[in-house]
C-alpha positions, 0 to 999 in steps of 0.5 A: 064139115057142112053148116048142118051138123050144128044143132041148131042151124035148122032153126035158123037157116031160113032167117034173113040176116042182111040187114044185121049189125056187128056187135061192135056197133051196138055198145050194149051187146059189145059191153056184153061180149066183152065181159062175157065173150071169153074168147079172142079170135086169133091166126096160126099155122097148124099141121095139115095132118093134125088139123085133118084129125081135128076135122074128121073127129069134129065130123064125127061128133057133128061138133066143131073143129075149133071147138075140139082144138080149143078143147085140147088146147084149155086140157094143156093149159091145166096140166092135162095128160093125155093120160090124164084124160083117158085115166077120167073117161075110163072111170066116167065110163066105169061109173056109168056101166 
């Protein structure tokens, strides 16, 4: 996955950022983050195979692989299926025709 595939890298790839500061040393944007942020940064291991899944899908969509395994990762949490998922898709689809 390259850095264009995000939407809107265009718009930012000539902005200069070497001068920028960490949220966390500007208490108001951390307060911020941390109300808001909803997300926490974590390590773990994940099968080659199922993370070059992930990858080749993120290329795909021109999304994130992050963003796609936290995706499956919030629709396990809820008690999601996959069965479930494809039961909603189909009938998104349906509605839709």
């Amino acid at each position: 996955m390259n850095n264009n595939s995000d939407p809107i890298f265009t718009q930012y790839a000539d902005m200069d950022f070497a001068n920028a500061k960490p949220v966390a040393d500007i208490p108001a944007l951390a307060k911020l983050q941390a109300t808001l942020g909803g997300k926490t940064r974590i390590t773990m291991r994940v099968d080659t195979a199922t993370l070059a899944v992930f990858k080749a899908r993120a290329e795909m969509t021109g999304s994130s692989y992050q963003t796609l395994l936290n995706e499956a990762l919030r629709q396990v949490a809820q008690g999601q299926t996959l069965a479930d998922v494809v039961r909603t898709t189909i009938r998104q689809e349906l509605s839709h025709a």
